[in-house]
C-alpha positions as MATLAB code, in Angstrom:
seq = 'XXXXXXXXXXXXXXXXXXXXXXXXXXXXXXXXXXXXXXXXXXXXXXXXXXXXXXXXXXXXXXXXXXXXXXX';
ca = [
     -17.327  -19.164   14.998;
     -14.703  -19.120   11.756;
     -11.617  -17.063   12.523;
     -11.582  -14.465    9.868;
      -7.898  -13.911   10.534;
      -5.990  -13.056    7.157;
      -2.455  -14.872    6.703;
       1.168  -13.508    5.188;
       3.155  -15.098    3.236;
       7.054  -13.918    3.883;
      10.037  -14.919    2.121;
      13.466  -13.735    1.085;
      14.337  -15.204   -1.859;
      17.570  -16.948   -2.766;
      20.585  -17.537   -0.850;
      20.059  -16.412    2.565;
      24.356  -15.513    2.986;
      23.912  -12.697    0.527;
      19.874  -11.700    0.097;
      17.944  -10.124    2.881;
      14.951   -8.626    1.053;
      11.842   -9.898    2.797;
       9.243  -10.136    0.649;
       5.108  -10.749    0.452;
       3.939  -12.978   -1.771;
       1.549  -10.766   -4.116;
      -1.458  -12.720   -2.606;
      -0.877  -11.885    0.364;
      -3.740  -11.655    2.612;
      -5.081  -14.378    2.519;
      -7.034  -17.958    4.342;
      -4.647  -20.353    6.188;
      -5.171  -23.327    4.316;
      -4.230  -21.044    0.972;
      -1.250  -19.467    3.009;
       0.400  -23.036    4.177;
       0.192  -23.895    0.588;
       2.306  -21.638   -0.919;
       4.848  -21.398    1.922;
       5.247  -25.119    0.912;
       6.021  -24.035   -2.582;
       8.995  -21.699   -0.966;
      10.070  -24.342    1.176;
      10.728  -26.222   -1.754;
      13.032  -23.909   -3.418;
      15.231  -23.938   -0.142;
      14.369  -20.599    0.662;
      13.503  -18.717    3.783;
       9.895  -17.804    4.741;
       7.383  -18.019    6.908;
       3.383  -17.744    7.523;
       2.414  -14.392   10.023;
      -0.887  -13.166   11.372;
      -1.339   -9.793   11.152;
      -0.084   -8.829   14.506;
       3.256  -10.585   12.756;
       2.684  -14.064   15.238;
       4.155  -17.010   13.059;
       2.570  -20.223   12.902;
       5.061  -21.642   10.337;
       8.599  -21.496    9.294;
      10.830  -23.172    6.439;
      13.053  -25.446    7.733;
      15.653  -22.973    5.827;
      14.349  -20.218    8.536;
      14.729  -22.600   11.182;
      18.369  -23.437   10.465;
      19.100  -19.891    9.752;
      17.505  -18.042   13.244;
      19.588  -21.215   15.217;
      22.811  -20.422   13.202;
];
């Protein structure tokens, strides 16, 4: 059986020193393989995100997050 989970998308834009707005991308909920996309997109830009299940579980992290929740 499919999982029908639904993915978010979280990110705070921009330097991570002085922004701290976390926000949802605007397509937010939506299928895992559409979800890793765009976090790759935000990765990109250098920014911190992340991909959460509903319950808020993550299953993926920028390595920008990664640096900054070891800092």
């Amino acid at each position: 059986m499919a999982s029908k989970k639904k993915w978010y998308v979280r990110f705070i834009a921009g330097n991570p020193e002085i922004f701290s707005d976390i926000k949802t991308e605007p397509r937010s909920p939506m299928m895992r393989s559409e979800a890793l996309e765009a976090i790759g997109h935000i990765d990109n830009h250098g920014w911190r995100g992340w991909v959460e299940d509903e319950a808020g579980n993550r299953i993926f992290e920028t390595s920008r997050e990664k640096d900054f929740k070891n800092a």
